[in-house]
C-alpha positions as CSV (number, residue, x, y, z in Angstrom):
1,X,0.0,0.0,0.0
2,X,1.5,3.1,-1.0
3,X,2.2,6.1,1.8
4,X,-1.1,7.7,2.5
5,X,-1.0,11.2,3.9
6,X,-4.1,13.3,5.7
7,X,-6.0,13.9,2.2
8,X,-5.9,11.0,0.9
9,X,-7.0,9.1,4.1
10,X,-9.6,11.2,4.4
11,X,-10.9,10.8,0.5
12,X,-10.3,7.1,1.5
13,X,-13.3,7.7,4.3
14,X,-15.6,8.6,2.2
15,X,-14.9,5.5,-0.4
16,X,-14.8,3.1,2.5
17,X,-18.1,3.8,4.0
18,X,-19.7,3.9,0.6
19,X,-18.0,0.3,-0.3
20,X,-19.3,-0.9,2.8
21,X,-22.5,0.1,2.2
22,X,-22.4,-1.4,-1.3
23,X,-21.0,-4.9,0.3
24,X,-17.9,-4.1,-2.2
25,X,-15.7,-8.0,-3.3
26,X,-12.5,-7.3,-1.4
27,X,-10.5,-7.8,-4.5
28,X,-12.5,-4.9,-6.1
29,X,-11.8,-2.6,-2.8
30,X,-7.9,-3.5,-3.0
31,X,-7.8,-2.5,-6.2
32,X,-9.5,0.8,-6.2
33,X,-8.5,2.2,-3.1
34,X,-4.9,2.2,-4.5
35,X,-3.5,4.2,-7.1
36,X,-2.7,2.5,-10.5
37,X,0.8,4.9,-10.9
38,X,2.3,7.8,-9.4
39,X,5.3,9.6,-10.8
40,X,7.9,11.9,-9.4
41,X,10.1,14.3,-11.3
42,X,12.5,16.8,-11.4
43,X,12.3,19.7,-13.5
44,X,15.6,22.0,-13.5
45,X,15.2,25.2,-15.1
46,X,17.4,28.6,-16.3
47,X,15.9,31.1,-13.9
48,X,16.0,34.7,-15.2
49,X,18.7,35.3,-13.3
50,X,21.3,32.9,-14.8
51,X,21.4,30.6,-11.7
52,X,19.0,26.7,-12.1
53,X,16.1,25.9,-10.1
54,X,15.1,22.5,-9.7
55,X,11.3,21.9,-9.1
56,X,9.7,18.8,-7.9
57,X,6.1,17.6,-10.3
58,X,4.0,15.0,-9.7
59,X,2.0,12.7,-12.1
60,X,-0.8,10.3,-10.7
61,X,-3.1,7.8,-12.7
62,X,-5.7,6.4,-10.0
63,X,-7.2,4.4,-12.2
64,X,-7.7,4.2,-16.1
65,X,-10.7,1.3,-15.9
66,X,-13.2,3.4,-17.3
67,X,-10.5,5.0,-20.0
68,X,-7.7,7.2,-20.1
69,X,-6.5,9.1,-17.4
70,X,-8.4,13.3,-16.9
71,X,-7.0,15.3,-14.8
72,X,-5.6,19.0,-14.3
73,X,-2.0,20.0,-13.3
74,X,-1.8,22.7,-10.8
75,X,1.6,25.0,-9.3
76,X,1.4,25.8,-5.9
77,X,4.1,26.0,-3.3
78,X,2.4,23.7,-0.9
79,X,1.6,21.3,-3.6
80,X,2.6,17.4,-2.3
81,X,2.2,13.6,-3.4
82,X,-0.5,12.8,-0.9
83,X,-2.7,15.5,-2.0
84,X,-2.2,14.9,-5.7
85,X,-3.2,11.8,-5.0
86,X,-6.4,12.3,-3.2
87,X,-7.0,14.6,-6.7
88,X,-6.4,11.7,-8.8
89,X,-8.7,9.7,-7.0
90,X,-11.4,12.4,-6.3
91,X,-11.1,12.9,-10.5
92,X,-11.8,8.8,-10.5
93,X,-15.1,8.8,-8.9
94,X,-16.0,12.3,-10.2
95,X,-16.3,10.7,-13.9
96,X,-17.5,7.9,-13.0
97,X,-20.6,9.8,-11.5
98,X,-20.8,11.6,-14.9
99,X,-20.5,8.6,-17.1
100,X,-17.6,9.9,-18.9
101,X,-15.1,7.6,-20.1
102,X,-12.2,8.4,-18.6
103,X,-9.9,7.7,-15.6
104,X,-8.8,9.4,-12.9
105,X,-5.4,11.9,-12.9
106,X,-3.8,14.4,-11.4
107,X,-0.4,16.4,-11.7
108,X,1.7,19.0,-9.7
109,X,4.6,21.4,-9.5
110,X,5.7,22.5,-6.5
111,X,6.8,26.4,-6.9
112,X,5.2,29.1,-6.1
113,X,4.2,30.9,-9.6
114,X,3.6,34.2,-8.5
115,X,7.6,34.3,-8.0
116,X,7.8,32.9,-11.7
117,X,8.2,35.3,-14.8
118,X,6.5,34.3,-17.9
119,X,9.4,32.9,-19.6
120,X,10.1,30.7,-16.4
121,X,6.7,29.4,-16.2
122,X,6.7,28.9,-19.7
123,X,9.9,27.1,-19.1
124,X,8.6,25.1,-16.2
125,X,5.5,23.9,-18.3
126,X,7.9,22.6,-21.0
127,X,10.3,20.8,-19.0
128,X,7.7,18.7,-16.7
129,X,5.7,17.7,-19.7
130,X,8.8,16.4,-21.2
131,X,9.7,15.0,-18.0
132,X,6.4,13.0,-18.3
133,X,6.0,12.5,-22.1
134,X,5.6,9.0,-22.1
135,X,3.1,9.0,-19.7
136,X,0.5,11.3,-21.5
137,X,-1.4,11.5,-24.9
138,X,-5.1,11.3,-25.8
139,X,-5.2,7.5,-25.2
140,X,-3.3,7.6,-21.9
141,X,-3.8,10.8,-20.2
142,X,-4.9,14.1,-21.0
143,X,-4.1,16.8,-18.9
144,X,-6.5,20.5,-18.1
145,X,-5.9,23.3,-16.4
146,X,-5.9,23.7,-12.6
147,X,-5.2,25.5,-9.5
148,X,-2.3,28.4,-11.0
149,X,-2.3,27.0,-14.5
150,X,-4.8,28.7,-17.5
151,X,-5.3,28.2,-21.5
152,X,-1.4,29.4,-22.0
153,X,-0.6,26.7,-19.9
154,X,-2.4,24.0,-21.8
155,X,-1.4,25.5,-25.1
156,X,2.4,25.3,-23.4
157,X,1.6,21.5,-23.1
158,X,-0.3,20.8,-26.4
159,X,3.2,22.2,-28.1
160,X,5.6,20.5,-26.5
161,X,4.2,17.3,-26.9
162,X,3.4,17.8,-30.4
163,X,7.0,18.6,-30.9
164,X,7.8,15.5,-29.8
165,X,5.6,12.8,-31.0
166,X,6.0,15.0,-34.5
167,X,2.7,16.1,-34.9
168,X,0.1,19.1,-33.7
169,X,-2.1,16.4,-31.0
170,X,-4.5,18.7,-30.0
171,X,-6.3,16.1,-28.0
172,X,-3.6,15.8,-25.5
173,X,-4.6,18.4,-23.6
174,X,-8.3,20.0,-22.5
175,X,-8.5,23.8,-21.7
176,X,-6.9,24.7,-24.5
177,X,-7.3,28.1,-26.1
178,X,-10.4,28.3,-28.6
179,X,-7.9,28.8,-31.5
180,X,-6.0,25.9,-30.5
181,X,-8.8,23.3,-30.8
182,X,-10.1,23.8,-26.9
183,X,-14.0,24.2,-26.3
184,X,-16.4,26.9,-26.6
185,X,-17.7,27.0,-22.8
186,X,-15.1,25.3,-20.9
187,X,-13.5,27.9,-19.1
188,X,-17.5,28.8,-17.4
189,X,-18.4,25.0,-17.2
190,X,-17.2,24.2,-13.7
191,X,-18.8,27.1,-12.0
192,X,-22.2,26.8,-14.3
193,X,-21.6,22.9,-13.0
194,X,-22.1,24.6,-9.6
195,X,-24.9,26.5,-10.5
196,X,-26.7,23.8,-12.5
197,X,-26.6,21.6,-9.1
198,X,-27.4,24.3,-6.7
199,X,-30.8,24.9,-8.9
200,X,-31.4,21.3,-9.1
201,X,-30.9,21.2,-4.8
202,X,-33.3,24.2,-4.1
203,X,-35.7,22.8,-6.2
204,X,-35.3,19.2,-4.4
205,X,-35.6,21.5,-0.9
206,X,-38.4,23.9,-2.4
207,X,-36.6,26.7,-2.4
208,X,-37.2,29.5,-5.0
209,X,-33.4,29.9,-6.6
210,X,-34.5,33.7,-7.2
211,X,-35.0,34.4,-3.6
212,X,-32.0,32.5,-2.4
213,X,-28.8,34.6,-0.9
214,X,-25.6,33.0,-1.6
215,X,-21.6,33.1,0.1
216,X,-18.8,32.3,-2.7
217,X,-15.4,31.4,-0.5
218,X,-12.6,31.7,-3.5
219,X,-13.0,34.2,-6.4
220,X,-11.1,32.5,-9.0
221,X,-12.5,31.2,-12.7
222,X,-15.6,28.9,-10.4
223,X,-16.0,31.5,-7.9
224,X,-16.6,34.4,-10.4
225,X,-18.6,32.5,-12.6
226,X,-20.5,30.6,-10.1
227,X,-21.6,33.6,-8.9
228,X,-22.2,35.5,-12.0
229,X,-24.7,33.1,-13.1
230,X,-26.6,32.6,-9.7
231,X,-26.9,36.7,-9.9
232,X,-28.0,36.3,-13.7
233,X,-30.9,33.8,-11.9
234,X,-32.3,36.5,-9.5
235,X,-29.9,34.9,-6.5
236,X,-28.4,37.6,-4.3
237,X,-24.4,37.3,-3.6
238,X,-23.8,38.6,-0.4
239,X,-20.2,37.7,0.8
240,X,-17.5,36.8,-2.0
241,X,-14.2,36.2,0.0
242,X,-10.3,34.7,-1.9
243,X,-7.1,34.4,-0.8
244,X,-6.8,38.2,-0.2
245,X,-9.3,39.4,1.6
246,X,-13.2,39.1,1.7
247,X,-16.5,42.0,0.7
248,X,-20.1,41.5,1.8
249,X,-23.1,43.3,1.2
250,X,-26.0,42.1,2.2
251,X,-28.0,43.9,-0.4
252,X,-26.3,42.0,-3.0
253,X,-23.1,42.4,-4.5
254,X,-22.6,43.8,-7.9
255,X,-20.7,40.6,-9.0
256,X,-19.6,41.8,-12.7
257,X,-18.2,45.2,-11.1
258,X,-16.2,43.2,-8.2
259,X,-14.6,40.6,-11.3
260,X,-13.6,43.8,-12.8
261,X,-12.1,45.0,-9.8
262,X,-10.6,41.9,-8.4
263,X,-8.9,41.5,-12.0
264,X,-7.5,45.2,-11.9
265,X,-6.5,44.9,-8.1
266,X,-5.8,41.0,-8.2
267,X,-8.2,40.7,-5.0
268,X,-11.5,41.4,-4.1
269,X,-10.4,43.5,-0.8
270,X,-11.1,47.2,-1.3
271,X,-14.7,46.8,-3.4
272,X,-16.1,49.9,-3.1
273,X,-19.2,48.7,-3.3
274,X,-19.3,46.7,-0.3
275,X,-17.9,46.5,3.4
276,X,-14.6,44.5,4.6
277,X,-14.9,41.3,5.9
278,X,-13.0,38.7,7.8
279,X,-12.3,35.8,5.4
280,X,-12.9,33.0,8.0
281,X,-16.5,34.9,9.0
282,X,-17.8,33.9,5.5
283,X,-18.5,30.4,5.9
284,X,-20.5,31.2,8.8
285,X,-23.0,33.8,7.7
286,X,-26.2,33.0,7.3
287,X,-27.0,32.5,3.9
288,X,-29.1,29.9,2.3
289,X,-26.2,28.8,-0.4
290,X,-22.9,28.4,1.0
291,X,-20.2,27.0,-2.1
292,X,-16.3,26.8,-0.8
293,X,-14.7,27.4,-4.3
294,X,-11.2,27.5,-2.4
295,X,-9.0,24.8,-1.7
296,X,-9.5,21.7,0.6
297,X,-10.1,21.6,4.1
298,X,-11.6,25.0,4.6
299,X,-14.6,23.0,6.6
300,X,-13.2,21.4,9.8
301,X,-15.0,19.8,12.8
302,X,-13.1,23.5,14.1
303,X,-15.5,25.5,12.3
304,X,-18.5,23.0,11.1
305,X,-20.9,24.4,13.7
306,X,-20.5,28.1,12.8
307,X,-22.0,27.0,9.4
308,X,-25.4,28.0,8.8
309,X,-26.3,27.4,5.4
310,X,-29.0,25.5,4.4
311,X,-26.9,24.1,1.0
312,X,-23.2,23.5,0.6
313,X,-22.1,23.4,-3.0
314,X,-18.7,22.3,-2.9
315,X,-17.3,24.3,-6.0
316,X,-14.0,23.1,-5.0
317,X,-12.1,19.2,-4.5
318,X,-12.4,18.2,-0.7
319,X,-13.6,21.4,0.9
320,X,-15.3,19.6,4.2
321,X,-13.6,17.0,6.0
322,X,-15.0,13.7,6.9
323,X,-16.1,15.2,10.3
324,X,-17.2,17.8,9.1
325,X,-19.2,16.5,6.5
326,X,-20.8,14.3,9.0
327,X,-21.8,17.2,11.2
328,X,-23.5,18.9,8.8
329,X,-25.9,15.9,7.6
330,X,-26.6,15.2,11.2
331,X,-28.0,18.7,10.6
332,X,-29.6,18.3,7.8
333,X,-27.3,20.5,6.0
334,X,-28.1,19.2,2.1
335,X,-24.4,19.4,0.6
336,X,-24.4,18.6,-3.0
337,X,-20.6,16.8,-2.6
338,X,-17.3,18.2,-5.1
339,X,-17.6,14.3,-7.1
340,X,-20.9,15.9,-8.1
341,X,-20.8,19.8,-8.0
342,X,-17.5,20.5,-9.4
343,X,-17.8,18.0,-12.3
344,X,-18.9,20.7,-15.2
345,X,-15.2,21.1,-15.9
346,X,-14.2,17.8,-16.7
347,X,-17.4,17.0,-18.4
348,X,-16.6,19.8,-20.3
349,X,-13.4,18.9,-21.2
350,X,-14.7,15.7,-22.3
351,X,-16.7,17.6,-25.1
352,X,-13.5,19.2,-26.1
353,X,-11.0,15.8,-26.4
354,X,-14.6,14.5,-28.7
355,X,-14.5,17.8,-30.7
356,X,-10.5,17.1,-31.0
357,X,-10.4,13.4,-31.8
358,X,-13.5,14.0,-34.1
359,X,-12.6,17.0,-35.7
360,X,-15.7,18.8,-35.6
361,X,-16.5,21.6,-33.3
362,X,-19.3,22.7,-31.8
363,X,-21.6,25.8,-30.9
364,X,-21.4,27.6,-27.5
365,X,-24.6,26.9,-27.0
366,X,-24.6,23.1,-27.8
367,X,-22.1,22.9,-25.3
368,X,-24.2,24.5,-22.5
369,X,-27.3,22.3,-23.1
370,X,-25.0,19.0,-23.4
371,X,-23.1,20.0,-19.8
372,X,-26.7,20.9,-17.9
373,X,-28.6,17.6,-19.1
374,X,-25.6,15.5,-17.8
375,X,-25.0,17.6,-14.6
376,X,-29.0,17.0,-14.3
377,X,-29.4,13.6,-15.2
378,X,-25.8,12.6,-12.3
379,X,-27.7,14.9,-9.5
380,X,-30.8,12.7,-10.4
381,X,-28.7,9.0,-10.1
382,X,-27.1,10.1,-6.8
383,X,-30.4,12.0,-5.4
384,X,-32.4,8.7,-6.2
385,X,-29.5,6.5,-4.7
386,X,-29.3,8.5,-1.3
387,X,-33.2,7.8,-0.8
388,X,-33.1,4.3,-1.7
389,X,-30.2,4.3,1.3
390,X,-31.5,7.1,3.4
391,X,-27.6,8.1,3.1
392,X,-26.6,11.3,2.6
393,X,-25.6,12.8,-1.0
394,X,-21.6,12.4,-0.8
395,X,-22.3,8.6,0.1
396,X,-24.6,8.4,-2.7
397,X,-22.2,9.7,-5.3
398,X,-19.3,7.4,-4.0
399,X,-22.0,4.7,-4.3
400,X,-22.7,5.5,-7.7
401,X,-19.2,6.0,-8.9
402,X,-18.0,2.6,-6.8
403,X,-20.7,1.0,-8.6
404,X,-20.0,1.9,-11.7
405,X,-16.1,1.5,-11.9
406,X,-16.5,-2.0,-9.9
407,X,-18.4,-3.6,-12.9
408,X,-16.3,-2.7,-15.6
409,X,-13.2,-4.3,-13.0
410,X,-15.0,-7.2,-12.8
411,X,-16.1,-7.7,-16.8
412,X,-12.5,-6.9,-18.1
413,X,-11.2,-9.4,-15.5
414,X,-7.2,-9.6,-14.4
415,X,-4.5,-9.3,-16.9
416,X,-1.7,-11.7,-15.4
């Protein structure tokens, strides 16, 4: 069994109690609650100042059963195996519950890109693909974009292992600038993944979306859009908060004038238009939409019972901890888990490696109705699965996802 660190044990909670529920073969447990690879690499680059750098990446496949490995590659100083790992399994389970065929992956640098120039990040991207060439391509692994890492990035990725294999493969990577094969919508999918659950869970609850106020924690590309479209759909956005600082207003906040400013102050602190707030207050205000859009771990049995939400939309990968999680459903908190709620992006970057592989692109709007009837149709399997159980929704989407990878295990067999 390979190391496991804090994240990964506590994704493996959540799969255990769902295996046990589902009366899982132990063979099949073995196999998925262990990673199929995981990769470590150096990547030694000329720094602008003459002198070389040498950063550490990561690569994990968790399991390819389903089909080649999805997952996104994110820089970020406190980057580490165990968590890119937890990524790469989270990724597993989150297209199973989508019915997309493709695996779980996940990839890493550890640096800290705000400290990087263009050209170094550039050169970064460069030498960890090649560091993990053989690994990737559109029937192995395709790499998106991820915490730190944008269209440029992919694009980055998309040439340098074209320039290898000898050819432009523009179905390596997903997230890809429009003009470079990537998808019409894909950049908005995640966060209208978010909204297209949160409608679906105040309709469940019989709550009027148009009357519902809503806290975003993180303000990045599903933060901003997340919000955006629930303010589009009469919500009211009281509280945004990222990395920087946090705004509320309990009026509502004018979410297309605090993107603007954000982008033009690289933060939302200092919104004219709303009052300072402290960052760690937001996931306690009472609001009947809470999404944590962040990082992991920003719900904790320290802060569980300040929350007051009535639905938790987890925007981002492994918000809530395991005790956490189970506080709030002893609650009755209705959280629409981050296998589920988060899984716009990677169904949309499904419709972008079909458009690459097929050659044949299609309209924005195609895209849109394609990403809402599956994020509609996977809130419906889970919903339907945690009332047959009288489980809560995150053990219903591990259900469904267990399920789902366990039978193609079995039918395929063991390759000795």
């Amino acid at each position: 069994m390979p190391e496991r660190g804090p994240i990964f044990d506590a994704m493996l909670q959540e799969f255990d109690e769902a295996a046990r529920l589902l009366k899982l073969d132990p063979g099949i447990w073995g196999i998925l609650a262990r990673p199929k690879r995981q990769v470590v690499v150096s990547c030694p680059v000329h720094m602008d100042s003459g002198a070389i750098e040498v950063f550490t990446g990561y690569r994990v496949q968790y399991n390819v059963a389903l089909g080649p490995a999805k997952g996104g590659i994110r820089y970020h100083p406190a980057v580490t195996l165990d968590e890119v790992t937890a990524l790469a399994a989270w990724m597993t389970w989150k297209c199973a519950v989508m019915q997309i065929p493709f695996g779980g992956g996940k990839g890493g640098v550890v640096c800290d890109p705000r400290r990087l120039s263009a050209r170094e990040t550039e050169a970064l991207t460069r030498r960890y693909v090649a560091e993990i060439i053989d690994l990737i391509g559109p029937e192995r692994d395709v790499p998106a974009p991820d915490v730190n890492t944008d269209a440029q990035t992919m694009a980055w990725v998309m040439d340098t292992y074209s320039m290898h294999v000898g050819h432009t493969e523009t179905a390596v990577v997903t997230g890809k600038p429009v003009e470079m094969g990537g998808s019409l919508g894909r950049r908005e999918a995640t966060g209208r993944g978010v909204v297209a659950v949160t409608r679906e869970a105040a309709a469940h609850l019989d709550l009027d979306l148009r009357s519902l106020t809503v806290a975003v924690q993180g303000f990045g590309n599903v933060g901003s859009v997340a919000a955006g479209l629930l303010a589009r759909s009469g919500a009211r956005i009281v509280a945004v908060a990222d990395s920087r600082g946090a705004v509320i207003n309990e009026a509502g906040l004018d979410v297309q004038g605090l993107i603007e400013h954000a982008a033009g102050r690289t933060g939302v602190s200092g919104f004219p238009r709303g009052a300072p707030l402290d960052p760690g207050a937001l996931l306690g205000l009472d609001v009947d939409v809470l999404i944590p859009a962040a990082l992991e771990n920003q719900i904790t049995a320290a802060n569980v019972d300040t929350v007051r939400a009535k639905i938790v939309a987890e925007g981002a990968n492994g918000p809530t901890t395991p005790e956490a999680h189970r506080a709030l459903h002893r609650r009755g908190v209705f959280v629409v888990p981050d296998i589920l709620a988060n899984a716009g992006g990677v169904t949309a970057s499904y419709f972008e490696w079909v458009q690459n592989r097929y050659g044949y692109f299609w309209t924005e709007e195609d895209v849109v109705t394609r990403l809402e009837a599956r994020m509609r149709d996977a809130f419906q399997a889970v919903l339907a699965t945690a009332r047959a159980h009288a489980i809560d929704m995150r053990t219903a989407a591990y259900m469904v996802a267990i399920a789902r990878i366990a039978a193609v295990t079995r039918l395929r067999g063991m390759y000795a």
